[in-house]
C-alpha positions, 0 to 999 in steps of 0.5 A, a space after each residue: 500500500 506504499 501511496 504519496 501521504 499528499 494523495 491519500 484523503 481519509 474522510 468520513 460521512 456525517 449527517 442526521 437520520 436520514 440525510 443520504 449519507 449511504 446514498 451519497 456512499 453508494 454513488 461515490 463507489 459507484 462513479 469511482 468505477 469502484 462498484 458496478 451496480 448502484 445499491 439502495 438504502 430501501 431495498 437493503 443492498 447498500 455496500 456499506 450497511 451489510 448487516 440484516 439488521 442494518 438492511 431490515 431497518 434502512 438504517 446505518 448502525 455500523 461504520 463501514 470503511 470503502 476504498 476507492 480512488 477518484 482523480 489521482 486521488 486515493 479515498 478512504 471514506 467511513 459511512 457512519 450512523 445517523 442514529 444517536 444511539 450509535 453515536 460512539 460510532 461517528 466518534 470513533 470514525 472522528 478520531 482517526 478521519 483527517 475531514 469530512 462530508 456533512 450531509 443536510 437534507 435540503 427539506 429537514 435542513 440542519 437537524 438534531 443529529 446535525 448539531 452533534 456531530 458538528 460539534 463532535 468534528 468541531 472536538 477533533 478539529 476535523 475540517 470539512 465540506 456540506 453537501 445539501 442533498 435532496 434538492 429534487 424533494 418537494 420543500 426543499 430549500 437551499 437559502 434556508 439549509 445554507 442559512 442554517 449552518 450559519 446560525 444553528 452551527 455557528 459555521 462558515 459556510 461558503 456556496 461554491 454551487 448553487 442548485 438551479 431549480 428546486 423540487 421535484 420534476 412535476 414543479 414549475 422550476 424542478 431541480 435540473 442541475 447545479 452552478 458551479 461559482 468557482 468555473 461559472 458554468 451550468 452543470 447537468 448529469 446524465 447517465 453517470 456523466 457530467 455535462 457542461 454548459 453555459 449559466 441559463 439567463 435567468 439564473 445569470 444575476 443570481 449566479 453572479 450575486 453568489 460568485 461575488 459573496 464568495 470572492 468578498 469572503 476569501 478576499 479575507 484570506 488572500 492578499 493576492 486575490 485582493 490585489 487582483 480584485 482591486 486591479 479589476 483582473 481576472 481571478 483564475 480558477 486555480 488560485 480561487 481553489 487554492 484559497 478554498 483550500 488553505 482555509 478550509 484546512 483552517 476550519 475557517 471555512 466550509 466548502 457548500 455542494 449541493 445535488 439529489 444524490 438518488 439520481 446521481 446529480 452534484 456527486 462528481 463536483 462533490 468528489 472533486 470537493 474530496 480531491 481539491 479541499 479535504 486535507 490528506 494526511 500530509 497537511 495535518 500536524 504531527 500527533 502527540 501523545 505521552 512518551 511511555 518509556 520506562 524512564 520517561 513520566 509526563 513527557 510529551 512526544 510528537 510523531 510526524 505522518 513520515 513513513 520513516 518515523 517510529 511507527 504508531 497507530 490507533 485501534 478505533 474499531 474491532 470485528 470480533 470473530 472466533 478466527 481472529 478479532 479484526 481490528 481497524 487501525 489507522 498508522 499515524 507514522 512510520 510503516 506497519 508490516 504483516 508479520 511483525 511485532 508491535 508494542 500496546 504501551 497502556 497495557 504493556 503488552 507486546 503484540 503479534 501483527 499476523 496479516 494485514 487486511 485492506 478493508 472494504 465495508 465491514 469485510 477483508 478484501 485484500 491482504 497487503 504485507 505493509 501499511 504506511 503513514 495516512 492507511 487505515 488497514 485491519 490488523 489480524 493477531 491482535 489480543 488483547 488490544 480493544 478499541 482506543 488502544 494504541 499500537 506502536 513500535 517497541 522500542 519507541 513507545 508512544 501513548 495516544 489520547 484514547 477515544 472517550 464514550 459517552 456513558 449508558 443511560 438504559 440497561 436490561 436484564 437478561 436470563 439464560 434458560 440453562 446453565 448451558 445456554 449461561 456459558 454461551 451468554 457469557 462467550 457471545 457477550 464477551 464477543 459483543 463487548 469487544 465490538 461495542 465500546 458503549 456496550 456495558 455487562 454486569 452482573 446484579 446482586 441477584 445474579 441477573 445479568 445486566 446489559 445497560 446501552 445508549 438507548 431503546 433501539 440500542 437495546 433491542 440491536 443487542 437483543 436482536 442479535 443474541 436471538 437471530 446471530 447467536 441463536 441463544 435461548 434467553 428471556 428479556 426484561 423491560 428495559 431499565 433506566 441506568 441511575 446514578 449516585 452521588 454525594 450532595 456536599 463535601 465531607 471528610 471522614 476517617 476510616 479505621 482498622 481495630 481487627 484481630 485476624 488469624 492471630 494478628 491486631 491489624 492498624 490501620 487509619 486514613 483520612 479522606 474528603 468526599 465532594 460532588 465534582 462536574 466532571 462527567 469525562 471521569 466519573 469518580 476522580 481519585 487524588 493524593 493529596 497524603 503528605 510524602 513519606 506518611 506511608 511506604 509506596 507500596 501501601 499508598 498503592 493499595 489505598 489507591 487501587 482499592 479506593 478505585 474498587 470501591 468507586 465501581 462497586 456503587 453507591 447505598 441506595 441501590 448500587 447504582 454506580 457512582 458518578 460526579 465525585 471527587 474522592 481525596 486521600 488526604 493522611 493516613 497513619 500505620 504502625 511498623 508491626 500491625 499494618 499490612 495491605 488488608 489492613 488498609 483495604 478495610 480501612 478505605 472501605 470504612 471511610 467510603 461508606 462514612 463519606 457517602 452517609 456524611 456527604 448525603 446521598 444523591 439519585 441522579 437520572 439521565 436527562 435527554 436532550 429532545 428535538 422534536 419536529 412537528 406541523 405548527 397546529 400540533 405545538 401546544 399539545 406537545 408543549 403540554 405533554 412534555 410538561 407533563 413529563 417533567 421537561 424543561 422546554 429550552 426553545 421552539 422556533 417556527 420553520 416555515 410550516 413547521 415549529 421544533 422545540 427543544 426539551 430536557 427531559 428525565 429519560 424514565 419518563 419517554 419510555 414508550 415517547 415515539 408512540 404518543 408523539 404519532 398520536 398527538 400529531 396523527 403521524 406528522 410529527 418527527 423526534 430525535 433524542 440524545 443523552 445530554 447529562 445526569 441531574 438529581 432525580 426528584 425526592 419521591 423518584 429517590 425515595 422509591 429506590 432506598 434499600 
């Protein structure tokens, strides 16, 4: 796979539900010449959504990686989910992308899914380009969506296409074809191929209106447009291109296409978009991570995207299957050969590189013996690497930044029939959780085994495939939602040990604080705070690591998992002769439960951040039923003739939400949701839960 770094673009597809982000996929492999035949979402023989239950539902649950070249181009491009629930999936793809294609729908405009992964690109510092599809649908509206990446995203966007025509072909003025500024020629398309012409005269004053409000915005970041500008010139193609690009690589600008990617229209400009826009690997800075060699501690190391430098690579993705787990790695630096060894620094594990695998959707196409710099390859032999994990030389170790998922918010119990269908439960979850990193397992009190995910349809993909995949014969229960606990103010508290045990008097005394925290990256965060040589180092380890443990055995009121706390070691005594590991053991879980009773115990639920779409007629009565739902109404804003509100809404109470919303609106009404924070739960919510 030896390519020039400046000829490779790894990028991914991004949108809401719905936008076309498979359908734009499906037309790129095909132009490229990289598939014969076109698939379609609806008839379930799309390329990248391979799975049945992908197929079945019309929907992307799965990012898939495709291949294929365009120009002198090499494209690596990942099709990403538009559901919420998979949202881990957009950003596992975010990490490793160098830019990407967001796609709006030129009907729905920018929508709630929109926001998140915009934002989530604006997280990675991911440069990209729009593209506004559908602009053959009944109520599209290309001003509006353009509008809308300004306001409703704080982008920048820039039209370097404007659609001639609007709807579909029964309108008086149907869409028919695109305006490209940067060229001022009309582009139409017929059967696979572009066809030039001149602007017709009734969209001549409108083109030139656009041309000119994309000249007077790169005039900000080029002196020598400027001068041309001034000297009345004329601007050639090539430099206007060239500015495009240095500034989108800046993430100053967003590069605006547009088209009807079901019928093929505006899908080769886009790609040319790919091609003359989107950074390749050589235009991004070096990464930088934590040196993870023995002697080093807290030094930063930069790694340029040069096939000669040491290699490293992140997992961002793995495959699990009983021949051998393929995992999706993208080589940052340096070259990766089949065959060879490679080091995981954050388990400190020396791995084995058995082959590497070109990737085509979710399945191997073609084994290559080395990858370089820029690739994005899967990786067959690896062990005990998950996703997030990093790869790297062994003599020079390197420790990426690893992926960040959001966390659970619904779960649900599972029961085996028989002890044998218990062991296979066990094996196939195992198997599930290597593949799904918001995926969680844990066994309750009672021995239940409990699944907690991102939401109902996450739940029910889960179920789905432990019947219909695994064929396992197991009973479900309704889906829960996933509390957590907290404290409601700081306490310090002091945990002892008075035990005689097998004949020994064991001491041991610690102090610690307790306090609520905001953080939600880390749920419990644990500090040292205890004076320097209080304690031998190797007993502060054992305080630290079972503090640790108790942090994830869960709260007093239910068990439920901690969250938002602060835990600080703060002194701690021992005697030469009496105190020992266990002795401190039992003195932190002392002190733990002193500081969860002292400091107040607190329920906290999920909220979820709900965006609903609806006719105008319908607002009060959604209005009125959130509010019975406990929700806080954030905003609404009319669209035309529609209104959207935004509601923050305790999850326990939209068990069941998409059924009443089809009554309340008579079916017309459309609503996403996704997870926005954990809150305290109401005093009688509480109360139903204490032990």
């Amino acid at each position: 796979m030896p390519r020039n770094l400046e000829d490779i673009r790894n990028i991914g597809i991004i949108a809401h539900i719905d936008a076309g982000k498979t359908t734009v996929t499906e037309r790129m492999l095909f132009l490229s010449g990289a598939k014969h035949r076109i698939g379609e979402v609806d008839k379930g023989t799309a390329e990248t959504d391979s799975d049945p239950e992908e197929q079945d539902r019309g929907i992307t649950i799965y990012s898939a990686c495709v291949t294929f070249d365009w120009r002198d181009v090499h494209v690596n491009l990942l099709d990403t989910p538009g559901h919420v629930d998979f949202t881990a999936e957009v950003e596992r793809c975010l990490r490793v992308l160098d830019g990407a294609v967001v796609v709006f729908s030129a009907r729905e405009g920018v929508e709630a899914q929109s926001e998140t992964v915009w934002r989530q690109a604006d997280r990675y510092r991911v440069p990209r380009i729009a593209f506004i599809n559908k602009l053959d649908r009944d109520g599209a509206d290309f001003q509006v969506v353009f509008d809308e990446i300004k306001s409703r995203l704080n982008g920048n966007p820039l039209a370097v296409q404007i659609p001639v025509g609007e709807g579909p072909a029964h309108f008086d003025n149907p869409f028919r074809g695109v305006i490209d500024l940067i060229s001022m020629k009309l582009l139409t398309f017929e059967d696979g191929k572009v066809i030039t012409g001149e602007i017709p005269e009734g969209s001549q004053d409108n083109a030139d209106l656009w041309r000119h409000m994309l000249l007077e915005s790169l005039y900000d970041f080029s002196d020598e447009l400027m001068v041309l500008a001034l000297q009345e010139k004329d601007i050639p193609d090539k430099l206007v291109k060239k500015v495009l690009r240095e500034a989108t690589l800046q993430m100053q600008i967003q590069p605006v296409f547009c088209g009807s990617a079901l019928h093929g229209m505006g899908v080769q400009p886009l790609l040319d978009g790919v091609a003359d826009f989107l950074p390749s690997p050589a235009d991004m800075p070096p990464i930088e991570g934590d040196d993870a060699g023995k002697k080093a501690r807290d030094k930063k190391v930069r790694r340029k995207p040069d096939p000669n430098e040491p290699f490293c690579g992140l997992v961002f993705k793995v495959l699990p299957a009983k021949t051998g787990d393929l995992s999706w790695v993208r080589v940052y630096s340096g070259q990766l050969k089949a065959n060879s060894r490679a080091l995981n620094p954050g388990k400190d594990k020396k791995e084995n590189v058995a082959q590497l695998w070109q990737i085509h959707a979710t399945k191997r196409e073609q084994q290559v013996e080395v990858a370089s710099a820029g690739d994005i390859v899967g990786v067959i032999g690896l062990r005990d690497t998950i996703t997030g994990d990093t790869l790297c030389d062994t003599r020079e170790p390197v420790l990426l930044e690893t992926i960040q998922f959001p966390e659970t918010v619904m779960s649900m119990a599972i029961e085996p029939e028989s002890t044998i269908e218990k062991k296979k439960l066990e094996d196939t979850l195992e198997l599930l959780l290597r593949q799904d990193p918001t995926l969680r397992v844990k066994i309750g009190e009672t021995g239940q085994t409990l699944i907690s995910g991102m939401g109902e349809l996450h739940l029910e993909i889960i179920k789905h495939r432990l019947l219909r995949d695994f064929s396992l014969n197991v009973k479900f229960h309704k889906p829960q939602v996933s509390y957590r606990e907290t404290v409601a103010a700081a306490a310090e508290v002091t945990g002892e040990c008075h035990r005689q045990i097998s004949g020994q008097q064991l001491f041991a005394k610690l102090t610690l604080r307790m306090e609520p925290s905001e953080s939600d990256h880390v749920p419990v965060a644990i500090l040292n705070h205890c004076p320097p040589g209080t304690l031998p180092e190797e007993l502060v380890v054992v305080i630290i690591d079972e503090l640790k443990a108790r942090a994830d055995g869960g709260g007093l009121i239910q068990g439920f998992p901690l969250m938002k706390l602060k835990v600080t070691l703060l002194d701690a005594e021992a005697e030469e002769d009496n105190s020992n590991e266990m002795a401190f053991k039992i003195s932190v879980n002392d002190a733990f439960d002193k500081g969860l009773e002292a400091g107040g115990k607190v329920l906290l639920e999920p909220i979820m951040k709900v965006d609903i779409v609806t006719p105008e007629e319908y607002l009060g009565d959604f209005v009125g039923d959130l509010q019975q739902r406990r929700a806080v109404i954030a905003k609404t804003e009319n669209r035309g003739r529609t209104s959207t509100i935004e509601a923050h809404v305790a999850l326990s109470e939209l068990f069941g939400y998409s059924s009443a919303m089809r009554s309340l609106s008579q079916g017309r009404a459309g609503c996403s949701m996704e997870p926005l924070e954990y809150a305290a739960a109401p005093p009688e919510v509480a109360k139903s839960y204490e032990i």
